[in-house]
Structure formats: C-alpha cells, structure tokens
GUKETI-492982 format. One record per residue: residue number from 1; x, y, z of N, C-alpha, C in turn. Coordinates in steps of 0.001 Angstrom, whole numbers. Layout:
BEGIN
GUNU    k     n.px     n.py     n.pz    ca.px    ca.py    ca.pz     c.px     c.py     c.pz
GUNU  NUM        X        Y        Z        X        Y        Z        X        Y        Z
...
//
This chain:
BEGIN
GUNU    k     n.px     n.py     n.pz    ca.px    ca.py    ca.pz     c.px     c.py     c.pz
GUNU    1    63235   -81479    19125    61986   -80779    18829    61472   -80039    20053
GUNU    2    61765   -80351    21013    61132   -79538    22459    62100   -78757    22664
GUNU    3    63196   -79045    22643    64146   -77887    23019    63891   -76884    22036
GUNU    4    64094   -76864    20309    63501   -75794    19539    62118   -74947    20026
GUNU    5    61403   -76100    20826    59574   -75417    21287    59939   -74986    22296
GUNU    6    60843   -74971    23220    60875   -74050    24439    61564   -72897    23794
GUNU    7    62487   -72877    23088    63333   -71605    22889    62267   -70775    22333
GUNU    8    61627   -71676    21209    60429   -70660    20187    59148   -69861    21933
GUNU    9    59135   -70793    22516    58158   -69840    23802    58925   -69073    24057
GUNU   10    60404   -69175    24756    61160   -67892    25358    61049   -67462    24418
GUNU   11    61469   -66850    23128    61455   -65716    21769    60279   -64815    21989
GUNU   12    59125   -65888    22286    57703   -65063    22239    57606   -64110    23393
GUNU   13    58204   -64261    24104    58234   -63854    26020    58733   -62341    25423
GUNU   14    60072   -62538    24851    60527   -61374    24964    59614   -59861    24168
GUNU   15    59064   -60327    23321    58187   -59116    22567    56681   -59305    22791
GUNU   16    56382   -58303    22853    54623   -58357    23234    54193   -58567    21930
GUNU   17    53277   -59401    22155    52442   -59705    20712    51412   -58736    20779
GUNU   18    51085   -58326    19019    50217   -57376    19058    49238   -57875    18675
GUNU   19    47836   -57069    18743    46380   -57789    18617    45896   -57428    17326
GUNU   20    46503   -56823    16647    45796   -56381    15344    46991   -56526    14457
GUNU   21    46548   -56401    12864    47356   -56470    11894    48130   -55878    10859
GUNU   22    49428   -56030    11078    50187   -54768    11212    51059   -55217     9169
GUNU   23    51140   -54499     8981    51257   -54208     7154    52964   -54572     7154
GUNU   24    53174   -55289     6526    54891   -55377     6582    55466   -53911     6545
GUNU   25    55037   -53130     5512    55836   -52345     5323    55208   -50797     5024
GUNU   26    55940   -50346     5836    55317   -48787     6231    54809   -48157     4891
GUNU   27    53671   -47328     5841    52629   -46549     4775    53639   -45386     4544
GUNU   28    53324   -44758     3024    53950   -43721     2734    53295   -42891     2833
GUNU   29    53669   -41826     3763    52017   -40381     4065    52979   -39314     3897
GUNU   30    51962   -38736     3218    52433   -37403     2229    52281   -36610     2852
GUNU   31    53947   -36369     3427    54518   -35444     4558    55850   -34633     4045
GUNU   32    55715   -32983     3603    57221   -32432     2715    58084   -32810     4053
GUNU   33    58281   -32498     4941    59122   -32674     6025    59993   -33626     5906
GUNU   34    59814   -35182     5433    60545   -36286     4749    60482   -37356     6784
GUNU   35    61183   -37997     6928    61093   -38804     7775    61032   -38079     9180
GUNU   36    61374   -36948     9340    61185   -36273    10799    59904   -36321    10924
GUNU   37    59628   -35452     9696    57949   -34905     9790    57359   -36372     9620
GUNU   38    56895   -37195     9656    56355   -38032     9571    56482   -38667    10949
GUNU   39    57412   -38827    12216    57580   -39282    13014    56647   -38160    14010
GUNU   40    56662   -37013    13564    56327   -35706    14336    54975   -36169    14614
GUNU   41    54432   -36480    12848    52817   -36800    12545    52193   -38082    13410
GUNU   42    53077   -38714    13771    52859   -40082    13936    52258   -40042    16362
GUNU   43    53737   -38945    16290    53872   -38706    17731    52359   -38064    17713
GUNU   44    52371   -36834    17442    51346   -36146    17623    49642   -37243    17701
GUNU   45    49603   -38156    16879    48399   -38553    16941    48191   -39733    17982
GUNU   46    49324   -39945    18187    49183   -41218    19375    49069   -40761    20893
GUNU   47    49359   -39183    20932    49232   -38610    22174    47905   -37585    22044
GUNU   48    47386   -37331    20791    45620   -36903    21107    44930   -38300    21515
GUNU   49    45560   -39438    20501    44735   -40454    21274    44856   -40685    22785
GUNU   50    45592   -41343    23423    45541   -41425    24407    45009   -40446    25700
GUNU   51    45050   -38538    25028    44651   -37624    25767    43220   -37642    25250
GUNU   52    42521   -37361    24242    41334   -37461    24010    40433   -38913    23777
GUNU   53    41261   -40319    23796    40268   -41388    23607    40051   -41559    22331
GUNU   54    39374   -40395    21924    37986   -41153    19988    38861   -39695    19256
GUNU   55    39948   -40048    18188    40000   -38926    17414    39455   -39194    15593
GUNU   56    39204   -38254    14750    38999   -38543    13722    39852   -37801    12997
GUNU   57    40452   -38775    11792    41323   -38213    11460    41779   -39266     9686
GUNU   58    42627   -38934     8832    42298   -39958     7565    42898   -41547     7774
GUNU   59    42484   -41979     7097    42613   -43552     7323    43901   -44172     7179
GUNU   60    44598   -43808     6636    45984   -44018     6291    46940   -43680     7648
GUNU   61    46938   -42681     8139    47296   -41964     9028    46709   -42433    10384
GUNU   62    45436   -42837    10505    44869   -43435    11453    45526   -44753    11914
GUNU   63    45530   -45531    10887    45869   -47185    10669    47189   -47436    10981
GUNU   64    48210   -46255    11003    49701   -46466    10744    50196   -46273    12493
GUNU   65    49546   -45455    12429    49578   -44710    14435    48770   -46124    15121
GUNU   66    47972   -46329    14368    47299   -47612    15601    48536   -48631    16076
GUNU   67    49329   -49009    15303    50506   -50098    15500    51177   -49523    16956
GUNU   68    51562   -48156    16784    52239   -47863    17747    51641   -47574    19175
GUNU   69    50153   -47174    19159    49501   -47224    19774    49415   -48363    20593
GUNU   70    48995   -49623    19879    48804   -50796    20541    50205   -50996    21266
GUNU   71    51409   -51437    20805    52304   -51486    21112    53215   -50425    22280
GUNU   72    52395   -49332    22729    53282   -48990    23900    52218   -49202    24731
GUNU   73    50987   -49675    24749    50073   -49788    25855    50480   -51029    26512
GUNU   74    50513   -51957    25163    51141   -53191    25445    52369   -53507    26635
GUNU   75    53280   -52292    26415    54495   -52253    26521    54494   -51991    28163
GUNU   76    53589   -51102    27995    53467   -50557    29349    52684   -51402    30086
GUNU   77    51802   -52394    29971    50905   -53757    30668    52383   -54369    30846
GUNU   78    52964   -54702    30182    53954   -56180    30398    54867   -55558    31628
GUNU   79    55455   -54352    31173    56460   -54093    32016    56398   -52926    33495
GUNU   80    55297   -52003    33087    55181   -51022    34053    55660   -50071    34476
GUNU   81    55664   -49159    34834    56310   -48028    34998    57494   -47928    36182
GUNU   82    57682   -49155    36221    59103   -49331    36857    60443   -49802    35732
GUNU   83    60190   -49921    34766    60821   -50517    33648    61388   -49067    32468
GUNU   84    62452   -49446    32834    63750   -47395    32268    62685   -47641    30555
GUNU   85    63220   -48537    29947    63141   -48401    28477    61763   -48441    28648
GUNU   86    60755   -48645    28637    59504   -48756    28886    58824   -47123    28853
GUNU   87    59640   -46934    30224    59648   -45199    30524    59763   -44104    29236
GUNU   88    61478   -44741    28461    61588   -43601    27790    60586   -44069    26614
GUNU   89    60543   -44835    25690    59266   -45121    24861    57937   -44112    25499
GUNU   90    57577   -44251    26486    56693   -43661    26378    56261   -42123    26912
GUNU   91    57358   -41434    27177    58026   -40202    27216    58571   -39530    25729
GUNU   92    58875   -40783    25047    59231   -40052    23676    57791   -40182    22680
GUNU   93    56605   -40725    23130    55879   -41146    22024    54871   -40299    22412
GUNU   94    54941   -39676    23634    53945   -38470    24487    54520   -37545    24440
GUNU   95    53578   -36330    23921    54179   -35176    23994    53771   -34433    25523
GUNU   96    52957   -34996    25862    52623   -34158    27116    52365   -34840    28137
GUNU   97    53347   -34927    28560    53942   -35494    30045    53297   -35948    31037
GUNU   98    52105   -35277    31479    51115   -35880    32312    50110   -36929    31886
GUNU   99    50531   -37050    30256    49581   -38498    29904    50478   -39923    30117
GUNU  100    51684   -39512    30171    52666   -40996    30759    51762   -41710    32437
GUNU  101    51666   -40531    32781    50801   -41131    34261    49082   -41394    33758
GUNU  102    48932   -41216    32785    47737   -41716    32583    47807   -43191    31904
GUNU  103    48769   -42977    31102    48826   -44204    30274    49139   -45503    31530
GUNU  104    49813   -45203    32918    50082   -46363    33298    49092   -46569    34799
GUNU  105    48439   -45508    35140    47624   -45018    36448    46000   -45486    35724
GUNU  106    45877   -45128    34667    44476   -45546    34037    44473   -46383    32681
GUNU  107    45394   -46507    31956    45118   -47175    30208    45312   -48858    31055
GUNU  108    46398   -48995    31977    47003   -49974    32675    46177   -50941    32845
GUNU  109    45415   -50722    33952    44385   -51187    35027    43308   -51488    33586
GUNU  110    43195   -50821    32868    41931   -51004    31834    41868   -52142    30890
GUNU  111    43554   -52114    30567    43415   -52758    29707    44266   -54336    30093
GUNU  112    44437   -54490    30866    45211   -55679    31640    44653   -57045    31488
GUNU  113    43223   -56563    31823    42643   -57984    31513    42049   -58625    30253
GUNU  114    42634   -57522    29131    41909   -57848    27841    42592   -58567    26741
GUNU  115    41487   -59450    26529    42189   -60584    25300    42247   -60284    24182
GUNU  116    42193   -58972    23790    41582   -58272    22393    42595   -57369    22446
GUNU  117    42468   -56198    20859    43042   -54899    20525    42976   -54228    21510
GUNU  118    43460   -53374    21929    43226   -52082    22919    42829   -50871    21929
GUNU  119    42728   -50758    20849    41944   -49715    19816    40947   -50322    18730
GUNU  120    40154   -49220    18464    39095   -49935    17026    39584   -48375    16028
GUNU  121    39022   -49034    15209    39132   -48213    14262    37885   -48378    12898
GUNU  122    37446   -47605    12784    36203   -47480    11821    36410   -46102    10674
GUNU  123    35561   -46671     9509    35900   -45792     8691    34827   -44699     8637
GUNU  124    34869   -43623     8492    34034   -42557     8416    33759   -41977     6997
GUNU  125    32282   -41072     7035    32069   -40514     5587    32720   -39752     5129
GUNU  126    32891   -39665     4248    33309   -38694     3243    33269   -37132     3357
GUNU  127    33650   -36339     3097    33715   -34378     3316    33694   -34769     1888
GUNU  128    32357   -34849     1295    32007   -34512      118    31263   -33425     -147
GUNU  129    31185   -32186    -1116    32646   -32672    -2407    33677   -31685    -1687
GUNU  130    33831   -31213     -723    35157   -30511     -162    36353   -31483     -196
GUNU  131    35961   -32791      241    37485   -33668       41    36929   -35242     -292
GUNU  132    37958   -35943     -852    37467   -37067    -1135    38457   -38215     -171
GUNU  133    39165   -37610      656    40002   -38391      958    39283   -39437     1944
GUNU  134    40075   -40550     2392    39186   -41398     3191    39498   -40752     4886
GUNU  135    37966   -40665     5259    38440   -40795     6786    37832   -41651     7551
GUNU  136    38577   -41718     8852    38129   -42940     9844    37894   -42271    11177
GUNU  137    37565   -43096    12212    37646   -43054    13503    38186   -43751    14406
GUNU  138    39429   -43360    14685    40254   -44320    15806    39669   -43961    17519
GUNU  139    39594   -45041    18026    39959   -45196    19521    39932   -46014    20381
GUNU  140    39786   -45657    21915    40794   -46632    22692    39326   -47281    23480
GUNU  141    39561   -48186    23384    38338   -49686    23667    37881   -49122    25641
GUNU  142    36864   -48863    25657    36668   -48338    26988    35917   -46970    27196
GUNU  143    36246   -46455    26439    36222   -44812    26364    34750   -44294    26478
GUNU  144    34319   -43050    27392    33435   -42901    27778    32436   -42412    27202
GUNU  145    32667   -42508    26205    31881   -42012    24882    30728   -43125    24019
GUNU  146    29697   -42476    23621    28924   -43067    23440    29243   -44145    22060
GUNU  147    28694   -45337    21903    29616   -46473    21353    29036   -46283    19737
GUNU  148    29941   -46259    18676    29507   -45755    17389    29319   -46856    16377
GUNU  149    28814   -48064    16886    28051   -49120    16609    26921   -49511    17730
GUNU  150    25722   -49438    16892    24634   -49954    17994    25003   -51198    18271
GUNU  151    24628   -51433    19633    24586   -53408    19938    23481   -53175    20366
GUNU  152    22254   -52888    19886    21135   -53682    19847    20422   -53462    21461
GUNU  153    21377   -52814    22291    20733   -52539    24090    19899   -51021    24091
GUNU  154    18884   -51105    24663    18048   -50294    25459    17873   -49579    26621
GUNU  155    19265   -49846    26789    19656   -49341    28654    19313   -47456    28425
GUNU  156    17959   -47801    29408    17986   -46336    29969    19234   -45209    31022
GUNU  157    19324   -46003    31577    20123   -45576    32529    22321   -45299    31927
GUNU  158    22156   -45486    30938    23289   -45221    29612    23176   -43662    30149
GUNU  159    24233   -42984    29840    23876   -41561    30367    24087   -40926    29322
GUNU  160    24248   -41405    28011    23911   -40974    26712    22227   -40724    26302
GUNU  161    21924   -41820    26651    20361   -42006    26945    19489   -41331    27778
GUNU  162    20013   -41173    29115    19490   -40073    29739    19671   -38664    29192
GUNU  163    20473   -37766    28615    20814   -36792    28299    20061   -36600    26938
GUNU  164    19397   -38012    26338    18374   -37500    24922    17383   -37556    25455
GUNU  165    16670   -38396    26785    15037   -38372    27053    15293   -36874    27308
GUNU  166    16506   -36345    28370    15864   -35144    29035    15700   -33958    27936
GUNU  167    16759   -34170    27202    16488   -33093    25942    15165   -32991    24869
GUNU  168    14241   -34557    24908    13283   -34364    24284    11996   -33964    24656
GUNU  169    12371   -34192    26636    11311   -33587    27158    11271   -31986    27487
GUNU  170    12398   -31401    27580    12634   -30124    27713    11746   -29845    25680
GUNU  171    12339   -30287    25188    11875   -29524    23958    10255   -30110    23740
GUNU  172     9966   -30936    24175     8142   -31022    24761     7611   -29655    24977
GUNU  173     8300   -30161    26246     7755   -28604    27190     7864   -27671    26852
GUNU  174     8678   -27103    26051     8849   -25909    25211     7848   -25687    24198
GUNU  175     7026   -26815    23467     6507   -26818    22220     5156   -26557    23179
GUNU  176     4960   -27294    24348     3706   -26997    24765     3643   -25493    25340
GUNU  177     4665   -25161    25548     4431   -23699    26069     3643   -22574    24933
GUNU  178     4609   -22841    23729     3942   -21923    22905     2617   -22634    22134
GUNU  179     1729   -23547    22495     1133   -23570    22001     -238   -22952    22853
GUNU  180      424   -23115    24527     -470   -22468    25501     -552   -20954    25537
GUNU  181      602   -20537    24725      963   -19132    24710       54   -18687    23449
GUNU  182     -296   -19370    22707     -885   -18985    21040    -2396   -18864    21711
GUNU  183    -2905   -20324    22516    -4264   -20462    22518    -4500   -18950    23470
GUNU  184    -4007   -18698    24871    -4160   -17334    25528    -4381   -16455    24444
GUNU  185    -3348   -16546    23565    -3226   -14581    22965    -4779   -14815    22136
GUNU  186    -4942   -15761    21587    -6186   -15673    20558    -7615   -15696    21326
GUNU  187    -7317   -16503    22736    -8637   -15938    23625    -8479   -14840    24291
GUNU  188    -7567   -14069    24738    -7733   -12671    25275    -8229   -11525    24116
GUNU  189    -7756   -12219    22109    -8190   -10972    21782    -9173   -11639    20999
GUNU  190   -10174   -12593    20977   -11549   -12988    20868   -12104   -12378    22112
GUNU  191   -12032   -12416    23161   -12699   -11364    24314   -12643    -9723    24396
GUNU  192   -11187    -9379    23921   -11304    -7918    23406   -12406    -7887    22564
GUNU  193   -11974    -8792    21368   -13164    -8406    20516   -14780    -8208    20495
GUNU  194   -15351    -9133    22016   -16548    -9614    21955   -16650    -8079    22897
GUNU  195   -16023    -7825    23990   -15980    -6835    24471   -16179    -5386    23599
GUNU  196   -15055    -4974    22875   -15562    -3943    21418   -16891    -3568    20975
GUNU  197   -17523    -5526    20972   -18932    -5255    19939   -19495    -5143    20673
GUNU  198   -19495    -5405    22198   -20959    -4821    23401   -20863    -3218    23203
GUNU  199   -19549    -2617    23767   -19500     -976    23913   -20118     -933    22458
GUNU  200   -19569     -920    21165   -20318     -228    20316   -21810     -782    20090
GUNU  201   -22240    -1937    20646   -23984    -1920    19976   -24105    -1126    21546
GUNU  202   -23940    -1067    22285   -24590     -316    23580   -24640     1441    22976
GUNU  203   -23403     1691    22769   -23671     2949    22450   -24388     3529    20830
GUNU  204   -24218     2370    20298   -25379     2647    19226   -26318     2837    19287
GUNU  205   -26921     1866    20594   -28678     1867    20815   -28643     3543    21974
GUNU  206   -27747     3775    22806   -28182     4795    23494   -28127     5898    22194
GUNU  207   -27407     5602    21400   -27487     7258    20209   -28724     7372    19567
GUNU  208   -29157     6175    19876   -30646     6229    18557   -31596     6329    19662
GUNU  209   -32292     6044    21142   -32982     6792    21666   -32639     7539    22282
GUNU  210   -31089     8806    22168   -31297    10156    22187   -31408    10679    21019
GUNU  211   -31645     9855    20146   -32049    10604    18435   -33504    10123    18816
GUNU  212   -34292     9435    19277   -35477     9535    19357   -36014    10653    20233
GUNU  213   -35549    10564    21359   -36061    11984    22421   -35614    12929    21808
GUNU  214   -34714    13384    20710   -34694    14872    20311   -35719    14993    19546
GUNU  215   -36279    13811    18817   -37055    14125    17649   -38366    14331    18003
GUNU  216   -38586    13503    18903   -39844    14123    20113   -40133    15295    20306
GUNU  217   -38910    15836    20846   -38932    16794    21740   -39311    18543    20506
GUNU  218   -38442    17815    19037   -38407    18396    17757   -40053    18686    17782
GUNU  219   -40919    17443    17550   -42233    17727    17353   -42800    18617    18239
GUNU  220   -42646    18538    19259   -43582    18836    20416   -43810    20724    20104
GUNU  221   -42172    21026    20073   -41841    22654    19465   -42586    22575    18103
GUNU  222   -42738    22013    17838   -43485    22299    16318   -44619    22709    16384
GUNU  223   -45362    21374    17305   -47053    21651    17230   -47124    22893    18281
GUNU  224   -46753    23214    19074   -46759    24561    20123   -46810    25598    19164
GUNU  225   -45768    25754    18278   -45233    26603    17296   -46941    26966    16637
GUNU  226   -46908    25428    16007   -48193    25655    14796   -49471    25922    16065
GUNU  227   -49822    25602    16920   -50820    26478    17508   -50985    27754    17908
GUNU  228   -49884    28700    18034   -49675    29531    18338   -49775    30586    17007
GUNU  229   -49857    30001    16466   -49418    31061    15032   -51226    29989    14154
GUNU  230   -51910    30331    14708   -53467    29490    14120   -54382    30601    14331
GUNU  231   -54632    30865    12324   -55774    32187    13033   -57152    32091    14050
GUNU  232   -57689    33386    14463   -58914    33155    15012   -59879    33026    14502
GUNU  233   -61179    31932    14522   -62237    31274    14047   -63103    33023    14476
GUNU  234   -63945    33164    13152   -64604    33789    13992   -66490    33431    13238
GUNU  235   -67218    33961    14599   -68642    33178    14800   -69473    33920    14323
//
C-alpha cells in the first residue's frame, strides 16, 4: 500500500494539476475551418489573453481556452524558461513572441505563490436583440483593471477611484461655471435694461419742458401779436 502511495505521488509530480474544472470532452465550436480552424481560434484567444489581461468574448469559447490558459502558465511556474518543451508550448500557443517573455518575466513571479486558478471567468449580458448568444468575461487574476465584482472596499486611493472623484469634480466645476455664466448674462442685461429706462424717462422729461418753453414762448407771440393789432379807444 505505500509503495502504490509513493508511485501515485511521483504520477502527480509529473503533470501540473490544474485549478479549475476541465469538461472531459471537448466543446464543439462552430468553426467551417474543421480542426485547424478551431486550434487557430483557440491560439488566438489565449494570446489576447495573456497580451490584454480581461478579454470578452462568448462563453463557450471563453471556457474552452481557459484550460489551456491555466495549463501553460502552470507549465511555465513548474518548469521555467529554461525547460525546451516548456519553451516550445509556449511559442506555439503565442502568436506574438514578445508575450513568451512576458508570460515568464511577469505572469511567473505573479502567479507563483498562488493557491488558486490563475483566470476567472464571468458571464456577461446579453447583445440583445442583436444576438442572443451567451457572453462572458475571461481574465488573468491580478490584472490592473478595475475588479468586476464589488468586495464591499472604499479605498480612495484605488486609482479607479481617484479618476471618478476627479471626473465628478471637473464636471462640478463645469456645471458651476455655467450657472455663473447664466447669472452674469441676466445681470448685465437687467442693467442694460434699467440703464434704457433712465435715457428714455430722462429724455422724455427734457422733450416735454422743451414742449413747455415752446408753448410759452407760442403765447407770448400771441399776446404781442393781439396787442398790436387792438383798435384805438377813443375819448
């Protein structure tokens, strides 16, 4: 019985155990290409992950790439980039070459000390009614992106957090501008206006006593007139 329990530990030694749960038997994704194209599909998404971190993409397709995902990060913790087969795995599962030095210069160091998945995966809404298909959100546990489950923390200093106070105070300040901008325009033209009604009662009242001194001046020619033209009394 111990000799069977040591061999069963060496067995385990040799393959990395994976952290998540993997489907006996491969998903069928509806690819005309037939088994190339499907390996193509498979490459391609395991190297946006690792180059971009958080991709979204359908659930089926998401879930099937995570296996392989886990499994060369894995691959690459146990053995390192001194290890040939190690190398080509992850030269063939990257399309772009400078993420092999990422995967073992940064995914490495990250994920070394972790007792968990090295990916999550969550399901996303619907593109309703444009599509009904399911989609999700895969990515890689770490990632500098803001976390798409709340845990319940308040940390200001989150630089997700900083980047919404400053945006709500910029758009403050903006709202107060135009409201300082509204109150000006409506007191500069309440003062035009009060201004308007002085010039015209001023020059109203000067028109009406030079309509009084003409009318004066009207009489005065009158009575001259009518004395002048007044017969003589005679005694």
């Amino acid at each position: 019985m111990n000799q069977f329990t040591n061999h069963q530990a060496d067995f385990n030694k040799l393959v990395s155990k994976l952290r998540i749960r993997i489907l006996p038997k491969y998903r069928k994704l509806s690819q005309p290409d037939g088994p190339e194209g499907r390996l193509r599909n498979l490459r391609q998404t395991v190297t946006a992950l690792i180059k971009y971190e958080r991709i979204e993409l359908s659930y089926s397709r998401a879930d099937e790439a995570r296996g392989y995902a886990e499994r060369l990060i894995s691959e690459a913790i146990r053995h390192g980039d001194v290890h040939k087969p190690t190398m080509e795995m992850a030269s063939y599962w990257l399309y772009e070459k400078q993420l092999v030095h990422k995967l073992f210069k940064v995914l490495v160091p990250r994920f070394s000390e972790y007792q968990m998945s090295y990916t999550a995966l969550f399901k996303a809404p619907l593109n309703f009614p444009t599509s009904l298909k399911s989609r999700s959100v895969l990515e890689l546990k770490g990632n500098p992106f803001p976390p798409l489950i709340f845990d319940g923390s308040r940390n200001k200093n989150l630089i997700h957090n900083i980047l919404l106070e400053e945006a709500y105070k910029e758009r403050k300040r903006q709202e107060y501008a135009e409201i300082v901008n509204k109150v000006s325009t409506s007191e500069k033209q309440k003062n035009l206006n009060n201004d308007f009604g002085k010039e015209s009662l001023s020059k109203a009242v000067q028109d009406v006593s030079e309509g009084e001194a003409l009318l004066k001046s009207v009489e005065i020619n009158l009575n001259e007139q009518c004395t002048e033209n007044l017969p003589l009394k005679l005694h």
